[in-house]
C-alpha positions in Angstrom: 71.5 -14.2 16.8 73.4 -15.3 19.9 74.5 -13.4 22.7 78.5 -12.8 20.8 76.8 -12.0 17.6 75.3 -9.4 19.4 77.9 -8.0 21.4 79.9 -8.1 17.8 77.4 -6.1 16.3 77.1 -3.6 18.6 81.0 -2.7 18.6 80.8 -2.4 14.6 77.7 0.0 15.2 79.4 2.2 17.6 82.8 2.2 16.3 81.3 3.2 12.6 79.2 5.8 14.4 81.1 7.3 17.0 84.8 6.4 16.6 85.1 5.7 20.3 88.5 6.3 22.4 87.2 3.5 24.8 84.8 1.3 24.4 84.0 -1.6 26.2 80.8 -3.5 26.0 79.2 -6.2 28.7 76.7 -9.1 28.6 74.5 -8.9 32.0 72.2 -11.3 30.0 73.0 -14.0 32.2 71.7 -11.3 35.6 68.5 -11.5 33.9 67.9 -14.9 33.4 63.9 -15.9 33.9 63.5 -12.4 33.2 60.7 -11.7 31.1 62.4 -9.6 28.4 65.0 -12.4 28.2 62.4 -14.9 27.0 62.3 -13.5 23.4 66.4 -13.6 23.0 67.1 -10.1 23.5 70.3 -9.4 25.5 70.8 -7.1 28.4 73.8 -5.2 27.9 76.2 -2.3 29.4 78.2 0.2 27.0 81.1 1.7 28.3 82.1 4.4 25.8 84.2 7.9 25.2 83.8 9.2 22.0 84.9 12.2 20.5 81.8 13.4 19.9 80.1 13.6 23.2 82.5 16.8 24.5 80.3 19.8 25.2 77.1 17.7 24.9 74.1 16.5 27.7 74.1 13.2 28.9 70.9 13.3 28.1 72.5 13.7 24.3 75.3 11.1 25.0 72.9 8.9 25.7 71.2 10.0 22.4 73.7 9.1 20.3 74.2 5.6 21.5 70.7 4.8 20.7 70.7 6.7 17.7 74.0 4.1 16.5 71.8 1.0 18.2 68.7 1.7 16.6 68.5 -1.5 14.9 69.1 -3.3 17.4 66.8 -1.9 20.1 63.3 -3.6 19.0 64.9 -7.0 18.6 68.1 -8.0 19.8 68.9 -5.3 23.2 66.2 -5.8 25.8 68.1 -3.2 28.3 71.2 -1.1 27.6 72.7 0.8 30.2 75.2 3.1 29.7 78.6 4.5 30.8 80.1 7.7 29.3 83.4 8.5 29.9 85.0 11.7 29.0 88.2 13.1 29.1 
């Protein structure tokens, strides 16, 4: 899976997940180049994201979520994610 496929994927998992407001997703891959994690093909990403269901909730439970929508992605195609909640 390439770098797009990737970034594809990850908007179908957290739009059918979370039905973001916003969400924008970045590929830092290319910040991590020689990197060890980025020898085996997995990306580095950043999720920006407001979703409906984060109101009243940790960001310790925002954060939750996103993995929780991710999870198939985490041991194979996401090396790093970091990410950026926004709510209104």
């Amino acid at each position: 899976m390439n770098n797009q496929d990737r970034l594809d994927r990850i908007r179908i998992l957290l739009e059918e997940a979370l039905s973001p407001n916003y969400l924008e997703i970045i590929d830092d891959s290319h910040l991590h180049a020689g990197h060890a994690g980025a020898k085996g093909g997995a990306g580095h990403f950043t999720v920006i994201i407001d979703a409906p269901e984060f109101l009243g909730l940790s960001i310790l439970k925002q954060h939750r979520l996103v993995y929780q929508a991710l999870d198939s992605m985490m041991h194979s195609d996401i090396h790093a994610l970091s990410i950026q909640v926004k709510t209104q």
